[in-house]
C-alpha positions as CSV (number, residue, x, y, z in Angstrom):
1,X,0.4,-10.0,23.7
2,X,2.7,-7.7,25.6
3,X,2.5,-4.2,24.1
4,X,6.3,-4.1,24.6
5,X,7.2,-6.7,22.6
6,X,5.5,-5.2,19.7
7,X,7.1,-1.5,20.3
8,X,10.3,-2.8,20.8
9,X,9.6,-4.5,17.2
10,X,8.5,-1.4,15.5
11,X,10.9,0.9,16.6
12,X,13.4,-1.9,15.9
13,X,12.5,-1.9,12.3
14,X,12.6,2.3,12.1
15,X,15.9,2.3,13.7
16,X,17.1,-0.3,11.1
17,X,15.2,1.6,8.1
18,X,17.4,4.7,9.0
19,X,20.4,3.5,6.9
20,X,21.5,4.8,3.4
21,X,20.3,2.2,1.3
22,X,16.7,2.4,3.0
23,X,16.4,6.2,3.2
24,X,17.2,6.3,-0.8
25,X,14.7,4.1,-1.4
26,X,12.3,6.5,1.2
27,X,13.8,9.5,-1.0
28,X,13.0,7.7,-4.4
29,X,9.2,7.0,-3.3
30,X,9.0,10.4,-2.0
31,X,10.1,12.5,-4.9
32,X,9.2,10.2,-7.8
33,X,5.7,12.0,-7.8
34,X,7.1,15.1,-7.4
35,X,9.1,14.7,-10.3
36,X,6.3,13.6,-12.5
37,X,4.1,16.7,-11.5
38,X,6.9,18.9,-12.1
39,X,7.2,17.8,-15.9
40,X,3.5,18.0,-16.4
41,X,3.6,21.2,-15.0
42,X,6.2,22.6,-17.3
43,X,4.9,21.4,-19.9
44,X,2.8,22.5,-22.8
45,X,-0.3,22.8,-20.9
46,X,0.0,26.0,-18.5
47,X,-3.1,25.1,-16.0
48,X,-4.3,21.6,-16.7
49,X,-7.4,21.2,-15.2
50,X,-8.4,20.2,-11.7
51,X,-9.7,16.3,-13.3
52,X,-6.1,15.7,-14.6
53,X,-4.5,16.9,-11.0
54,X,-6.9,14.3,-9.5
55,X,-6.0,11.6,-12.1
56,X,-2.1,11.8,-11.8
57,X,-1.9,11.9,-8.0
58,X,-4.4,9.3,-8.1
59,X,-2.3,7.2,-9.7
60,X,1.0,8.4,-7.9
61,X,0.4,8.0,-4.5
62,X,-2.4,5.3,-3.5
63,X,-1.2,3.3,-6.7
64,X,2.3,3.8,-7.0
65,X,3.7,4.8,-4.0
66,X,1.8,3.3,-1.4
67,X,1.7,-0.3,-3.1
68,X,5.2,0.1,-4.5
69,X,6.7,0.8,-1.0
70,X,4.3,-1.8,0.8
71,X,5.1,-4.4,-1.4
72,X,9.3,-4.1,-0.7
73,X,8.8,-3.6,3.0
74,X,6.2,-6.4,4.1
75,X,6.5,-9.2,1.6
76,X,10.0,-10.2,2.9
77,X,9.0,-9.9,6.4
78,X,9.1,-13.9,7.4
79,X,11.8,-14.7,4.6
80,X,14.4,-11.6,5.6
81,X,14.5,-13.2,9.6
82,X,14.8,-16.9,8.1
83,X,17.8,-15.6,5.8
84,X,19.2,-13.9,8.4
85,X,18.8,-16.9,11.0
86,X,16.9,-15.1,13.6
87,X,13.4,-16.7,13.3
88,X,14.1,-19.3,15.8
89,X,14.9,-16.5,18.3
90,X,12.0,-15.0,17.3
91,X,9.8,-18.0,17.8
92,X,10.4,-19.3,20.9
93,X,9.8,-16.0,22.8
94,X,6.0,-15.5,24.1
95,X,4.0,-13.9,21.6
96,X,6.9,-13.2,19.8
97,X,5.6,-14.5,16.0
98,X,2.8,-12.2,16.4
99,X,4.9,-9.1,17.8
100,X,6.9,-9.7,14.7
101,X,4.5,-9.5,12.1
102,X,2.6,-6.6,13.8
103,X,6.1,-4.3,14.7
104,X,7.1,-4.7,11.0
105,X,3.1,-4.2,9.4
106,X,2.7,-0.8,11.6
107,X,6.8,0.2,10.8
108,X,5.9,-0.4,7.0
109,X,2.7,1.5,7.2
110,X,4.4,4.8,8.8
111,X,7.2,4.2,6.4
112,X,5.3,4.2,3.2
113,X,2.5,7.2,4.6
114,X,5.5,9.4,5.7
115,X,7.2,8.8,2.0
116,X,3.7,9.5,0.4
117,X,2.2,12.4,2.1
118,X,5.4,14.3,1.9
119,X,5.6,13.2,-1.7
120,X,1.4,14.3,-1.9
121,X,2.2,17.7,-0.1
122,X,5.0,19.2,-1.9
123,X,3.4,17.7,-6.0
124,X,-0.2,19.7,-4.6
125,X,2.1,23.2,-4.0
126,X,3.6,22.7,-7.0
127,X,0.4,22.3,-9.3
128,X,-1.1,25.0,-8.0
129,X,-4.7,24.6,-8.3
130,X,-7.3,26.0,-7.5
131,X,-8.5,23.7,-4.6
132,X,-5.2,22.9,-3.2
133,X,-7.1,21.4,0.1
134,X,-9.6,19.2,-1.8
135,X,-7.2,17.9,-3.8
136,X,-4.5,17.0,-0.8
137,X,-7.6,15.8,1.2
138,X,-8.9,13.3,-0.9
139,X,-5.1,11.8,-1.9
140,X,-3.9,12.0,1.4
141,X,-7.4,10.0,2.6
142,X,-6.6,7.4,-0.3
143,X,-2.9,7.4,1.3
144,X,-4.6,6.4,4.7
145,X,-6.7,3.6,3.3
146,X,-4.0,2.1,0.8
147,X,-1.3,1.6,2.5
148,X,-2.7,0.0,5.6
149,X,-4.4,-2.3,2.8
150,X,-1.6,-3.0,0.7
151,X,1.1,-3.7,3.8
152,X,-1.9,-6.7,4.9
153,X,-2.1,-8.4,1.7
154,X,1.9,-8.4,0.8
155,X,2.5,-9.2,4.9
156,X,-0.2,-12.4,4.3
157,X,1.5,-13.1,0.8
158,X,5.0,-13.0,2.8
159,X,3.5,-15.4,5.4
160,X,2.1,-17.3,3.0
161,X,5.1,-18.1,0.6
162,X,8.1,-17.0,1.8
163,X,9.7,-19.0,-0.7
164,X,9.0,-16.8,-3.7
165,X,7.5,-13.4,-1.8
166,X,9.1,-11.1,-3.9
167,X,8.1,-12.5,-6.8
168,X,4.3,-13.5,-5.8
169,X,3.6,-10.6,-4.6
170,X,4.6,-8.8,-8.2
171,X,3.2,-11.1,-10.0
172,X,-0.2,-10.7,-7.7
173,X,0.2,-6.8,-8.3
174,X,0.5,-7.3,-12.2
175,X,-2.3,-9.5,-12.6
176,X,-4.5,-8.7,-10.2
177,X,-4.6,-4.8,-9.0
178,X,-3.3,-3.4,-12.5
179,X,-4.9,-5.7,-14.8
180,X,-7.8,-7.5,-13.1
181,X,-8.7,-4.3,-11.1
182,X,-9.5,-2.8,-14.4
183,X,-11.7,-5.6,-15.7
184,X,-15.5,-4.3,-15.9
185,X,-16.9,-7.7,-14.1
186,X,-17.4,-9.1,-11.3
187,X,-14.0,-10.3,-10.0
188,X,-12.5,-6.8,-10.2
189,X,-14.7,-6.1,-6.9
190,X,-11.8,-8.7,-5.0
191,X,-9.1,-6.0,-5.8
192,X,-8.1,-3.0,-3.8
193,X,-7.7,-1.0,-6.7
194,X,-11.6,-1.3,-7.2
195,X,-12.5,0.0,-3.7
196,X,-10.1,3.0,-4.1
197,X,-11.1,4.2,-7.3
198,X,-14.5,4.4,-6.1
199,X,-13.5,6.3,-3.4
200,X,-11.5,8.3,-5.4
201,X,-14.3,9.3,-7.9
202,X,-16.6,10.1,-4.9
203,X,-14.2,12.0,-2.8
204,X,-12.8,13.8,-5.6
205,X,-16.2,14.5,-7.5
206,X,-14.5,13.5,-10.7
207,X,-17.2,13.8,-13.6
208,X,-18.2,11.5,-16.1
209,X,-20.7,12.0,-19.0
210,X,-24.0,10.4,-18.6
211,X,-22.8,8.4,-22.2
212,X,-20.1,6.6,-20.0
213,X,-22.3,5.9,-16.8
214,X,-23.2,2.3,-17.7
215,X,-19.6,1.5,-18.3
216,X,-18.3,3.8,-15.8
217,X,-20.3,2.2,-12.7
218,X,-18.9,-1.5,-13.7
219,X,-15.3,0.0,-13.4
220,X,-16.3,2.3,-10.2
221,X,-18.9,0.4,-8.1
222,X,-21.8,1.5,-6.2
223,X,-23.2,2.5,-3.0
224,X,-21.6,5.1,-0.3
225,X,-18.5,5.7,0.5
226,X,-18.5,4.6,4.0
227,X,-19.1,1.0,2.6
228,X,-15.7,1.2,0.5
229,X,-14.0,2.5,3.5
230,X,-15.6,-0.5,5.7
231,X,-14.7,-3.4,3.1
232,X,-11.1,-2.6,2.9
233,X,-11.0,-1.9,7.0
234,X,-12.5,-5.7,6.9
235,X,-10.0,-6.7,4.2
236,X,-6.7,-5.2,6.5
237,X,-8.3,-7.2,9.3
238,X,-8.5,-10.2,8.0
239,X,-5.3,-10.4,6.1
240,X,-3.4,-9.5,9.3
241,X,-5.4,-12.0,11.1
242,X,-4.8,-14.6,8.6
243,X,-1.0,-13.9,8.5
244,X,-1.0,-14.0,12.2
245,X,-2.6,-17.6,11.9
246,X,-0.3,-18.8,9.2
247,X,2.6,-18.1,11.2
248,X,1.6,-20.0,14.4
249,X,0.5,-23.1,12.4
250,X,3.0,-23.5,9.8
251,X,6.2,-24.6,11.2
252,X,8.9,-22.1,9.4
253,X,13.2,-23.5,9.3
254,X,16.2,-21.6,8.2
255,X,15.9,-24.0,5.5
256,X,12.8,-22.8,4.2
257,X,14.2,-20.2,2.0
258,X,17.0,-22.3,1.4
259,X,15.7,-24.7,-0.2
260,X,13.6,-23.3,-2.8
């Protein structure tokens, strides 16, 4: 593939991103944490401690924010260009499917990070804790892993049903990463939300009583962190790869969106 084809996508899709409606959204993802910490940090509790820091950014910016923002950026990648009529263009030019899906993937993954570590950087001043660096560190590092992760699987889900992405891709989120995800068995292990809470509780050295352990280690998973880090590397991989596919095989119309 011709690397220029894929810049001239990205910086396409940044160019188009700096408009009102897009940078409000960028603002709302960005301050939406920082709003949150604010309140908790006005309220009744003067220093919460360092576990509950960990536990709201947690769930603020590799939950929230990065999925959030990944999942209205990439799932409407195929179905925007077939409402807009522009596939066809698109298609026929060498390499051009795969430019496509790649420019908008990376433009959606520095979209969301930017909105997230800004958001991460200015809740960590504002709690002031005691570690401010471990606690930016091991967010931001969750930040880096998450949104690379979530922008794969709602790019494949786009690819995959362009019909309904939206509305998969929610309904995946519900089910899956917020409910699933939080199942103590076996099938929570298919979930992103698995791999980053491990990482979380091992990055963060978040305590758990020796009471909990048992049920703790079927919510958290085992073994080092490195091996989190290299699943979900795998699972970006081979969701891009597998959207990449899906696109050259599957013959995509104006009418595809049209019709359902």
């Amino acid at each position: 593939m011709n690397p220029g084809n894929f810049s001239a996508v990205f910086f396409f899709e940044w160019q188009r991103a700096l408009t009102i409606p897009r940078m409000a959204w960028w603002l709302v993802l960005t301050l939406f944490p920082v709003f949150i910490v604010t309140l908790i940090r006005i309220g009744p509790i003067t220093q919460p401690p360092r576990e509950l820091w960990f536990f709201f950014l947690f769930a603020l910016i590799p939950m929230l924010v990065s999925m959030l923002g990944s999942l209205l950026w990439t799932s409407p990648a195929v179905s925007s260009e077939l409402e807009h009529h522009s596939w066809p263009y698109l298609a026929v030019r060498p390499h051009g499917k795969t430019a496509l899906l790649l420019g908008k993937y990376l433009a959606a993954v520095t979209w969301v990070l930017s909105a997230a570590l800004l958001g991460l950087s200015i809740s960590v001043a504002i709690t002031q804790t005691e570690d401010p660096w471990h606690l930016w560190s091991t967010i931001a590092k969750l930040a880096c892993i998450a949104c690379p992760a979530y922008a794969a699987l709602y790019l494949a889900i786009g690819t995959l049903f362009p019909q309904r992405a939206m509305a998969i891709a929610v309904a995946y989120t519900l089910i899956f990463e917020l409910v699933v995800g939080f199942v103590p068995a076996l099938i929570n292990n298919l979930t992103v939300q698995y791999r980053l809470r491990t990482l979380w509780v091992d990055w963060g050295a978040i305590p758990f009583g020796h009471q909990d352990a048992s049920w703790i280690m079927t919510m958290i998973g085992i073994g080092p962190a490195w091996h989190h880090v290299l699943i979900l590397a795998g699972y970006t991989a081979g969701l891009l790869i597998l959207a990449v596919v899906v696109v050259h095989l599957r013959e995509f119309t104006s009418e595809t969106v049209a019709d359902a």
